[in-house]
N, C-alpha and C positions, 0 to 999 in steps of 0.2 A: 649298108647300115653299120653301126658304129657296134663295138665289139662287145662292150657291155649288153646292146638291145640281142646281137644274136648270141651270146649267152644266157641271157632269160626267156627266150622263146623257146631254145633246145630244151634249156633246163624244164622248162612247163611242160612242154610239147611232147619229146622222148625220153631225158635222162636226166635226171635231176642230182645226181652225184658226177654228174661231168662240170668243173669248172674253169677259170683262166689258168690253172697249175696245169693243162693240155696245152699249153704256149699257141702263141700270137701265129704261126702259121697252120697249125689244126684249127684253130677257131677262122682264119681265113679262109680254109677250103670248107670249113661247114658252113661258113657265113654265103659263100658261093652256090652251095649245093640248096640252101634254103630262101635266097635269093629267085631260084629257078622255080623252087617249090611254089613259088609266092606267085608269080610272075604266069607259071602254070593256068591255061584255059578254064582249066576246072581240078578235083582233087582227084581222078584217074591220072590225067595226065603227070601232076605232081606227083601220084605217089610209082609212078613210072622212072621219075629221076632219084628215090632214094631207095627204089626194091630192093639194090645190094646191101644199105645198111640192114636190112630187116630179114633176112636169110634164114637166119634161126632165132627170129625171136618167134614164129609161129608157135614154137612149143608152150607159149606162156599168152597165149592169144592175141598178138598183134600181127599185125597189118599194116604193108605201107601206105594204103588207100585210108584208113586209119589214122594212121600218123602224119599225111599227108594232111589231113583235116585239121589236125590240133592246130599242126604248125599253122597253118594260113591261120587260122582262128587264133592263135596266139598273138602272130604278127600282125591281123589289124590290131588287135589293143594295146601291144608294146608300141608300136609304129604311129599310133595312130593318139596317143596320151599326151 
């Protein structure tokens, strides 16, 4: 996917004050790790590939299975417009 669409998915999906100022190879590896997300059987499986980002955000009630939902659900409607 092209850098601007996984910039709008994350930004939806987890973090919305993360933008292109994380340079072109951060947005690479997260375009990678939500590629997997995407690509994932179901949103278990996905949120098995990004449990590390999510480590401590439990104190604020997330969840990668959670997160793992938005994203897919973000990237059909970015992906898919």
């Amino acid at each position: 996917m092209r850098q601007d669409q996984t910039i709008q998915i994350y930004q939806s999906a987890v973090d919305p004050t993360m933008g292109a100022e994380q340079g072109a190879q951060w947005w690479e590896d997260v375009s990678a790790e939500l590629d997997a997300v995407i690509a994932a059987p179901d949103c278990t499986a996905g949120a098995g590939i990004i449990a590390w980002w999510h480590h401590d955000w439990s104190m604020v009630g997330q969840n990668p299975k959670l997160v793992a939902s938005r994203i897919r659900r973000e990237a059909a409607r970015v992906l898919n417009s």
